[in-house]
C-alpha positions in Angstrom: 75.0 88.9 -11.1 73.5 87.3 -14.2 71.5 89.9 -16.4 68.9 89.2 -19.1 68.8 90.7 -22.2 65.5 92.4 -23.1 63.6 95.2 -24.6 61.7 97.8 -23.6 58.6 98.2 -26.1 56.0 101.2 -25.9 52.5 99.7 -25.7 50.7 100.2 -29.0 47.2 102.0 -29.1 45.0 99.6 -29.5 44.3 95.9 -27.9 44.2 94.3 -31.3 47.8 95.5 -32.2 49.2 94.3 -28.9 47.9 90.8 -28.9 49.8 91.0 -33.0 52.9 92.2 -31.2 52.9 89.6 -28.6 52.4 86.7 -31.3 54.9 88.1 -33.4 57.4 87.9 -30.3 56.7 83.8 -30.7 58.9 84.0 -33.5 61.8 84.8 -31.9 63.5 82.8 -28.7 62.1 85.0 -25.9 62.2 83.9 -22.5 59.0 86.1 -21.3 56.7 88.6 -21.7 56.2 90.9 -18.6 53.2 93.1 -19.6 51.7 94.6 -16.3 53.3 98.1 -16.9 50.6 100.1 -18.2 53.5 102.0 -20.5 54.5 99.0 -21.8 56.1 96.2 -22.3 59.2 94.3 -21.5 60.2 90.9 -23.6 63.2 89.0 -21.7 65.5 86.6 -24.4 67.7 84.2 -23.7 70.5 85.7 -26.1 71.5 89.7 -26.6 72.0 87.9 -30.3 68.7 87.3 -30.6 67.3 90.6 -28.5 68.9 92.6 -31.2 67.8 90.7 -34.0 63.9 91.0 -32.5 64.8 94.8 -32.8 65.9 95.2 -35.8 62.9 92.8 -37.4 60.2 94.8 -35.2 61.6 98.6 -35.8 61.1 97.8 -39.4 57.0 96.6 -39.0 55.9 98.8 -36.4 58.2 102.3 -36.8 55.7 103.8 -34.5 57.0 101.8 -31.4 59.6 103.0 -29.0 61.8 99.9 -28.5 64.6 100.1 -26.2 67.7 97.4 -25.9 68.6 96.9 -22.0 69.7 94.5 -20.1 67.8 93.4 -16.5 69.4 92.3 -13.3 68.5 88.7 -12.8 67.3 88.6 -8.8 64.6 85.9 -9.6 62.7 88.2 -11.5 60.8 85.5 -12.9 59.8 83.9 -9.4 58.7 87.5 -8.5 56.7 88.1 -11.6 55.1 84.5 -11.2 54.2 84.5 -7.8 50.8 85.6 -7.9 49.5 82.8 -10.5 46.5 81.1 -9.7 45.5 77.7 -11.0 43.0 78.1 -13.7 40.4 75.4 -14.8 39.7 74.8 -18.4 36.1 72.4 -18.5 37.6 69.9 -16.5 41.5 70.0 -16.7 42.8 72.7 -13.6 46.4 73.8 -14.1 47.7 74.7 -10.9 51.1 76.1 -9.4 52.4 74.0 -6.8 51.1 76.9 -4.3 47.8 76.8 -5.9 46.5 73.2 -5.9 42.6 72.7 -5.5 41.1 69.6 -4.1 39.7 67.6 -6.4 37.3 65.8 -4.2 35.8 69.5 -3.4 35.4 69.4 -7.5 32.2 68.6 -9.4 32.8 67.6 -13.1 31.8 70.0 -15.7 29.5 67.3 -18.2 29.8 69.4 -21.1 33.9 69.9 -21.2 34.1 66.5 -22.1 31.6 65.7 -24.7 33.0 63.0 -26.9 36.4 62.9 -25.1 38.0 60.6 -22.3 35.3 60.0 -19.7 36.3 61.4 -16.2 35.2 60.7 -13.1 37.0 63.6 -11.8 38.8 66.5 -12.5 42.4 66.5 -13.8 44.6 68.3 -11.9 48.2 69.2 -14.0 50.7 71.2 -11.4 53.2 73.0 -13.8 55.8 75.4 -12.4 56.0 78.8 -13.8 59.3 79.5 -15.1 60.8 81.5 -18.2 58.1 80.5 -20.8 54.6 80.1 -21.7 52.1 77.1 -21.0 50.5 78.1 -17.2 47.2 78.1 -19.1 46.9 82.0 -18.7 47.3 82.1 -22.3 44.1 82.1 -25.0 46.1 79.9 -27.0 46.7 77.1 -23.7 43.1 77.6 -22.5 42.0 77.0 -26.5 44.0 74.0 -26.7 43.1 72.2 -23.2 39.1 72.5 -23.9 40.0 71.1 -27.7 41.4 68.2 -26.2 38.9 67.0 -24.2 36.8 66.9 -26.9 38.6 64.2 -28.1 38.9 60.7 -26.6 42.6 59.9 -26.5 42.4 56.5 -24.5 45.0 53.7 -25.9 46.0 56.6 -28.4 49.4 58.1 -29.3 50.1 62.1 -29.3 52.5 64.8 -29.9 52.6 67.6 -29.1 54.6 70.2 -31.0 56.8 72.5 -29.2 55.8 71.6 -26.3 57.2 74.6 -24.2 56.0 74.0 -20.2 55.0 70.2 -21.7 50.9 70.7 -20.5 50.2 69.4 -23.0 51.8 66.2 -23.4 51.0 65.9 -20.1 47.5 66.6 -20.2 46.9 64.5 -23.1 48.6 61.5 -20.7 46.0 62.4 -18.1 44.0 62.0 -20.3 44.2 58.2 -21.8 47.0 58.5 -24.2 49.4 55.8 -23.8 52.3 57.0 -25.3 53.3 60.5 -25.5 55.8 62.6 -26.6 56.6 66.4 -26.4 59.3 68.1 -29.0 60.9 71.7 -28.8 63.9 73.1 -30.5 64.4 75.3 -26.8 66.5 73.3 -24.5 65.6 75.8 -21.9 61.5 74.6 -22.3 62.8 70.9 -22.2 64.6 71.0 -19.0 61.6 73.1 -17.7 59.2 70.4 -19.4 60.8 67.8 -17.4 60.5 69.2 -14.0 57.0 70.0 -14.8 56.5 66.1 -15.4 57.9 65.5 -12.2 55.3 67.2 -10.5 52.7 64.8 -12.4 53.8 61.6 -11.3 50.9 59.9 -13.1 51.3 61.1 -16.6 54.3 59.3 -18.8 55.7 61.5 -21.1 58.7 61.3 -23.3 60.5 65.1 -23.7 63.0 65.3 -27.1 64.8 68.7 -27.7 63.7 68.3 -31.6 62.7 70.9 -34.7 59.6 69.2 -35.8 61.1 69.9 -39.6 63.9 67.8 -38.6 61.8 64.8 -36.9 62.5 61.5 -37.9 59.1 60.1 -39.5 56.4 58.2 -37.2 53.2 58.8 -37.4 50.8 60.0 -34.5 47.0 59.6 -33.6 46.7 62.8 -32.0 49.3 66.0 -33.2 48.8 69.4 -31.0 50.7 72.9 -32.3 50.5 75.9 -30.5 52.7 77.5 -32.4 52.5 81.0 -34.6 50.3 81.2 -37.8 53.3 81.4 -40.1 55.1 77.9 -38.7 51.6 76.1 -38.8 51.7 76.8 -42.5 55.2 76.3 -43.2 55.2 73.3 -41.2 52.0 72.2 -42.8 53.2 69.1 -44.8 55.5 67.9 -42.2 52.5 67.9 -39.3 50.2 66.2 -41.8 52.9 63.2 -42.2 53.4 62.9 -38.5 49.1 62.5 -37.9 48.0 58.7 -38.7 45.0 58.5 -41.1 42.1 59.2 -39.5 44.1 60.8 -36.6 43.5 64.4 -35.5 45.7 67.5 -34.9 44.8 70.5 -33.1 46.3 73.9 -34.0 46.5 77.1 -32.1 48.7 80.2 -31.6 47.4 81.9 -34.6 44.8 84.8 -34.8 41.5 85.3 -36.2 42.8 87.1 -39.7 45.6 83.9 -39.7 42.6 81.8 -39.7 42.0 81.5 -43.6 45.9 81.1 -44.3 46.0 78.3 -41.6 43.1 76.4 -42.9 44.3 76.2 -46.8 47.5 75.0 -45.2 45.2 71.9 -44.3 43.0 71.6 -47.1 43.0 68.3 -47.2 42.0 67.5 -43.6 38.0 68.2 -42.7 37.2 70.7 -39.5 35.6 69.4 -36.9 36.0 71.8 -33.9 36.8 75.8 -33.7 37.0 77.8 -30.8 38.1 81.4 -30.2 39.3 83.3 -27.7 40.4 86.9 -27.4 41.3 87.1 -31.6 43.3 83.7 -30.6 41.8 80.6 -32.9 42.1 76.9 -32.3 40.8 74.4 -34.4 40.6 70.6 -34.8 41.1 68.8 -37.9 40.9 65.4 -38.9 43.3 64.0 -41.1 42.1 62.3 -44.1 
């Protein structure tokens, strides 16, 4: 039987440090996050190499923290740990397991969601599969982002979206007008997952590219998303303003409120037009000069 390599982690003492500790985990290739113990947590990777090299990094910035090496028995953990996910609307965008999906004719639109984005006439609906990764809009960071980008009207535009992970995204910003979109991770393991998600939303046309956005080739974009971690928005910076056409618009999350300053200067040269926090987690929209 397959076993994944993961750590135990004592849960620190106060909410604040354990939203840190759970953003500093982004850095790393982890597979998931399975926080419902009360003790503590338990971070799945997709390498032992990588497991230990986590440990090593986090013993050193939080000494105070148990953090136990083991290794978990596979039997479809994930699909257990999923199963009760609900679909969860954001303004007018649902994302929905497939054993969640609402109606949308039983759905009235929310006016405000959309102010200056893509007109609707009725809810979007996105189905995306939960699997080993992030991106069922259960996160601050995916919530953040969805409501940013219906604020902006992507019809006839381009988009990427930066690590891409589950691919909503991409393939919300194809429900929503774009008309060409494409969705980069450096994770194989997100891709392949990306692409069954985009089978499940036959009317959104997205093109998924196992890619390290440092390592793009150049082309410019109308609309960028990043949900990444504070530290890769800013060293990443230059390379995500080159990929945004002049004039176009990027929207950046995964960082937290005391990120916020660093993540901004990154982008000094791009104006602020929309900022929106959840739970410590920031997202803002900038528009490039």
């Amino acid at each position: 039987m397959r076993t994944w390599p993961a750590l135990e982690v004592s849960r620190p003492d106060s909410p604040d440090r354990l939203d840190l500790l759970q953003a500093t985990f982004l850095d790393y290739r982890i597979a998931a996050i399975d926080d419902t113990n009360q003790d503590g947590l338990q971070v799945y990777f997709n390498t032992p190499e990588e497991r230990d090299r986590a440990a090593a990094d986090l013993g050193q910035q939080y000494p105070d923290l148990a953090l136990t090496p083991i290794d978990v028995p596979d039997e479809d953990w994930v699909a257990r740990s999923q199963a009760s996910l609900r679909a969860v609307r954001v303004g007018n965008i649902i994302i929905a397991p497939p054993w969640d999906i609402p109606h949308t004719g039983k759905l009235k639109l929310d006016a405000a969601a959309d102010s200056g984005g893509t007109p609707l006439r009725r809810p979007v609906v996105i189905v995306i599969r939960p699997s080993m990764g992030f991106g069922t809009a259960h996160h601050a960071t995916t919530r953040l982002c969805l409501a940013s980008l219906q604020h902006v009207d992507v019809r006839g535009q381009s988009a990427l979206d930066v690590g891409t992970g589950s691919g909503v995204l991409a393939i919300a910003a194809s429900r929503l007008g774009a008309t060409s979109t494409m969705g980069i991770d450096d994770d194989p393991d997100a891709l392949h997952a990306a692409e069954e998600n985009l089978l499940l939303n036959r009317a959104a046309d997205v093109t998924f590219r196992v890619n390290d956005v440092r390592d793009m080739t150049p082309g410019t974009f109308d609309l960028v998303t990043a949900n990444l971690t504070g530290a890769l928005l800013v060293e990443t910076s230059s390379r995500l303003r080159d990929l945004t056409a002049p004039g176009g618009q990027l929207i950046l999350s995964g960082f937290m409120h005391e990120e916020e300053e660093a993540v901004v200067a990154a982008y000094s040269d791009c104006t602020v037009g929309t900022r929106s926090e959840e739970d410590g987690w920031v997202c803002v929209g900038l528009r490039h000069p």
